[in-house]
C-alpha positions, -999 to 999 in steps of 0.1 A, spaced: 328 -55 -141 317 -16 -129 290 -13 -110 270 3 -134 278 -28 -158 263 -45 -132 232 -29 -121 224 -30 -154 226 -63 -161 207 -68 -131 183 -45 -139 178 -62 -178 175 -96 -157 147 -85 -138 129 -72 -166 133 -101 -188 115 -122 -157 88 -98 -157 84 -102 -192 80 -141 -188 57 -135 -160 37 -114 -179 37 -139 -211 33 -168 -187 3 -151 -170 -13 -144 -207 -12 -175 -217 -23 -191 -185 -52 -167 -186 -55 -176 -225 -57 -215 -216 -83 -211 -187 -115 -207 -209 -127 -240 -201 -121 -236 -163 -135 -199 -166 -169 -218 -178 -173 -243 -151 -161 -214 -126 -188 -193 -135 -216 -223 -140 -224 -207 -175 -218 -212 -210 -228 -183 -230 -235 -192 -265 -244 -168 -301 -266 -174 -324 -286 -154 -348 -322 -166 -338 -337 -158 -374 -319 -186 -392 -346 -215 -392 -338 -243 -382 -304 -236 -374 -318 -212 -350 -348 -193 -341 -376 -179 -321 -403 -209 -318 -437 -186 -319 -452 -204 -289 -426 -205 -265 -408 -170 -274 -380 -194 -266 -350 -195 -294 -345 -229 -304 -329 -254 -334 -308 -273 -353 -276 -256 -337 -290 -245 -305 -295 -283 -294 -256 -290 -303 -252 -261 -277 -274 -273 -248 -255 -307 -256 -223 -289 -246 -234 -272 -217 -250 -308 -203 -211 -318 -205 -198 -291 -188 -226 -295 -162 -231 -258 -166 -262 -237 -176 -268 -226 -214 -272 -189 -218 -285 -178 -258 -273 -147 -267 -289 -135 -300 -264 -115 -329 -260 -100 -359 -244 -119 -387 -216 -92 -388 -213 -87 -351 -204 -131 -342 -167 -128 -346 -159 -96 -327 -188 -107 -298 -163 -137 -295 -131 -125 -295 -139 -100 -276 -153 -126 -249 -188 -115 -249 -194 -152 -258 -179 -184 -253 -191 -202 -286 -205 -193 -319 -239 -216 -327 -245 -190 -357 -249 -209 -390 -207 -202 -390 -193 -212 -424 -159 -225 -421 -137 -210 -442 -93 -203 -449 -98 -161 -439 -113 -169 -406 -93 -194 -399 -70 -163 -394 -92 -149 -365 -110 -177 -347 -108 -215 -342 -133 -243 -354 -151 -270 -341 -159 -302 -364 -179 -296 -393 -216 -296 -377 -237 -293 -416 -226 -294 -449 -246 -268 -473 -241 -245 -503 -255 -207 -514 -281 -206 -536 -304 -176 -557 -339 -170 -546 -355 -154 -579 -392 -147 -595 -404 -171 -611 -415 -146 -640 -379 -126 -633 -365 -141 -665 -338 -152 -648 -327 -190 -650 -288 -191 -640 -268 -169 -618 -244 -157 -645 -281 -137 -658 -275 -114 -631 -248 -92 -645 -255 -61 -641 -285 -67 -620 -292 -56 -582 -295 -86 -555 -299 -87 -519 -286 -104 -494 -275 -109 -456 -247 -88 -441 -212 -93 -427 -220 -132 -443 -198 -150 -468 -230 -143 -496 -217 -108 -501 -183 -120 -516 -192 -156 -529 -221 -139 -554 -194 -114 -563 -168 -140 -574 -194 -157 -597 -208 -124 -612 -178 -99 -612 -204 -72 -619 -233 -78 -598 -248 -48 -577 -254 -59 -544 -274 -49 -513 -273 -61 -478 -300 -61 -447 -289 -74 -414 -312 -107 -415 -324 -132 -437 -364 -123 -433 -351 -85 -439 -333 -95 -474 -365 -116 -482 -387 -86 -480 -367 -68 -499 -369 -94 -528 -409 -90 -524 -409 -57 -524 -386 -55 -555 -354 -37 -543 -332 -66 -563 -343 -91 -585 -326 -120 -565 -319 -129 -529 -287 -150 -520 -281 -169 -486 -276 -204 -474 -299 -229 -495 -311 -243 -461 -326 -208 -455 -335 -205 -488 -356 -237 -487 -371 -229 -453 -379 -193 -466 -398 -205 -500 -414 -233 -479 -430 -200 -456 -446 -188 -486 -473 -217 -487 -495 -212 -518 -472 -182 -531 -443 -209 -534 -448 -205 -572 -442 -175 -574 -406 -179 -568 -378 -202 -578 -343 -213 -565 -323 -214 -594 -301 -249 -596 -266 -234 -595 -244 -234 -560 -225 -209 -554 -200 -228 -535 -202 -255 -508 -202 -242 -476 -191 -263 -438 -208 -246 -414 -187 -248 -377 -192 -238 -342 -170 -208 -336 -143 -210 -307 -120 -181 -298 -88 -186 -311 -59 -209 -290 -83 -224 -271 -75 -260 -274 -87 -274 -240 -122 -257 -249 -126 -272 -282 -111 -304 -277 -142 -307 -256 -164 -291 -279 -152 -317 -308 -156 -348 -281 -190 -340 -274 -199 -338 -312 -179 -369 -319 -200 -387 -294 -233 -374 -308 -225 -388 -340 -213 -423 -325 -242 -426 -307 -269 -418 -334 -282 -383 -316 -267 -363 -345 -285 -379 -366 -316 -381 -347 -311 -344 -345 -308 -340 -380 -340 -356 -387 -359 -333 -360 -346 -305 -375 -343 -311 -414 -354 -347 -421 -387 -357 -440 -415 -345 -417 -400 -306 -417 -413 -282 -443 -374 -285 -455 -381 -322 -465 -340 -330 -465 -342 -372 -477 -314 -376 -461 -278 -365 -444 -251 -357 -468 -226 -355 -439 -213 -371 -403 -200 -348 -379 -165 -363 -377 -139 -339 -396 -128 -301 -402 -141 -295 -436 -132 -258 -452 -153 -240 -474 -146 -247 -513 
């Protein structure tokens, strides 16, 4: 063997172990999420804070609280750490999370196959479908009556391309939040408004005597798992994340928490829960 043979060989050694270092390093780093959290006594959460009761701004306190938010401060009680809210856009909660500037998503997140691609899942946390918002003297009785029609609705969400696959030719505009899209309903820049029929509900319920005014049309759109978001590989991270849900629905407190925040005494009157918090459903 020449000694050029060899000191290259040598050489190509070396840099295969610093390769493996470096891989070894990114996935140790990948896999320390959960460590990272308790290192730094703080688990930062997003949410969207205009998506009642899922999550909002409660007008006495100026404090954002909900539906989801409570799942969060449930997590953070586990990890013994403190809960820090961060408040997003609907199209800015997966890059916030990949990009670390979170550590969960608590954002009225549907679970669906094309993000599966990007980010991970917790458990299914609500079972819910999209709905149309119209006026009642629109005309309009089922969602295939919007062809060729202008609605509005929430963007970077899965309403955009959900309304389009029911009504190939729909015109459709988007505002960054539900109450934005709502006004724009009111002021007539569309004739309908798409979103969630939970926030459809708690939006109609708002109008008090105006309710009339407006209808939900009967027609889902889909049905929709909504999911806490977790950055993608993270498996010690959500394997906590799922035990802490699992035990809030074997001890009755997801429930309870449903009924707080959805149940017969809300302005969303839900009878009862559809769903338990015990699977990975995937949007149909």
């Amino acid at each position: 063997m020449s000694v050029s043979r060899s000191l290259t060989r040598r050489h190509l050694g070396h840099s295969l172990l610093a390769l493996s270092a470096l891989f070894l390093g990114v996935s140790t780093a990948h896999a320390d999420q959960l460590a990272d959290i308790k290192k730094k006594g703080e688990l930062v959460v997003g949410v969207l804070g205009t998506d009642e009761p899922n999550s909002f701004i409660d007008p006495k306190t100026r404090e954002i609280v909900g539906y989801e938010v409570d799942l969060a401060h449930a997590i953070a009680a586990r990890l013994g750490v403190k809960l820090s809210i961060k408040q997003l856009a609907v199209a800015a909660r997966i890059p916030e999370l990949q990009q670390g500037r979170v550590d969960l998503l608590a954002a009225s997140l549907t679970h669906n196959k094309e993000r599966e691609a990007v980010i991970d899942f917790s458990l299914t946390t609500f079972v819910t479908g999209q709905k149309v918002l119209v006026k009642s003297n629109s005309g309009i009785a089922t969602v295939a009556a919007l062809a060729g029609k202008k609605v509005v609705t929430i963007k970077g969400g899965t309403q955009e391309p959900n309304i389009r696959k029911a009504v190939p030719n729909v015109e459709v505009v988007t505002f960054e939040t539900g109450p934005q899209a709502f006004q724009a309903l009111q002021q007539g820049k569309g004739v309908a408004f798409v979103n969630d029929e939970v926030s459809l509900l708690d939006q109609h319920a708002k109008l008090g005597a105006a309710q009339s005014q407006y209808k939900i049309l009967d027609q889902n759109l889909n049905v929709e798992p909504l999911a806490l978001g977790i950055k993608k590989g993270e498996t010690q991270f959500k394997a906590l994340v799922d035990g802490v849900l699992r035990d809030l629905e074997k001890s009755g407190e997801a429930e309870k928490l449903f009924v707080k925040w959805y149940g017969p005494e809300t302005r969303l009157k839900f009878p009862k829960r559809s769903f338990k918090i015990d699977s990975d459903k995937v949007e149909s």
